[in-house]
N, C-alpha and C positions, 0 to 999 in steps of 0.2 A: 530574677527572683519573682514570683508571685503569691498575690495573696487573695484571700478571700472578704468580701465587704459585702453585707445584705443588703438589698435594695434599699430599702428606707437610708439606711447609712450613706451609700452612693449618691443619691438623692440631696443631704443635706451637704455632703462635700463635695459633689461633684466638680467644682475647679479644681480641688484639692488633689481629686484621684486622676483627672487629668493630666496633671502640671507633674505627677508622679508616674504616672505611662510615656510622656514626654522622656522623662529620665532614664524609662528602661523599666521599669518596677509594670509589670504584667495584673490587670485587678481580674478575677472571677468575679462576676456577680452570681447572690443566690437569691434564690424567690422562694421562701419557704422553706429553706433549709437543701433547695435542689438547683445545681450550678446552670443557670440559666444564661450567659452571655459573658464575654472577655473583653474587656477594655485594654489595647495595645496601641503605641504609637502608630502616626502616620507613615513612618519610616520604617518600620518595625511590618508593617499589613503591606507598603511597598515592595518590602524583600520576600513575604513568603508569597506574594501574588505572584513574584518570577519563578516559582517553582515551578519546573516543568511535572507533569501527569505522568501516572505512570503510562497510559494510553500512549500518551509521546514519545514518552522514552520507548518504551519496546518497538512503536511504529516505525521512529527515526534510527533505530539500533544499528548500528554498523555488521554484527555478527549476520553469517551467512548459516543454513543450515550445515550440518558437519565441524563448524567450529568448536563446538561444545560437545564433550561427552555424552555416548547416550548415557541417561537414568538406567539404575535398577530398578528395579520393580522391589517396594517395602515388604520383607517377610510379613507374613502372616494376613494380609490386605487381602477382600474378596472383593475383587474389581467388580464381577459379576452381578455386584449390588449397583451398580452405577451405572 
């Protein structure tokens, strides 16, 4: 679940919003009504650190050329512009 808490409010609860990103509960901060920053557990920035890239993943990809079908080419697209 997440929620949204404006900075001044972050601020005055900040254990508060912690000890609730601990649990699992995701805070948005807003600065002005514009979402400025995401308070998430330690555990939680842990797990999406190990996401691998997609640079990785295509780099490390097992598929050889010829595995995959070729594309069509999209009706009505002027390549021509590109």
């Amino acid at each position: 679940m997440m929620k949204e808490i404006q900075l001044k409010d972050a601020k005055a609860t900040f254990s508060h919003v912690i000890d609730e990103a601990v649990a699992g509960e995701t805070a948005v901060i807003t600065r002005h009504g514009k979402r400025e920053a995401v308070i998430i557990s330690y555990c939680e920035y842990e797990r999406l650190s190990r996401v691998p890239s997609l640079g990785w993943l295509l780099a490390n990809s097992p598929l050889e050329k010829g595995d995959l079908p070729e594309r069509k080419p999209a009706k009505g697209l002027d390549r021509s512009a590109f």
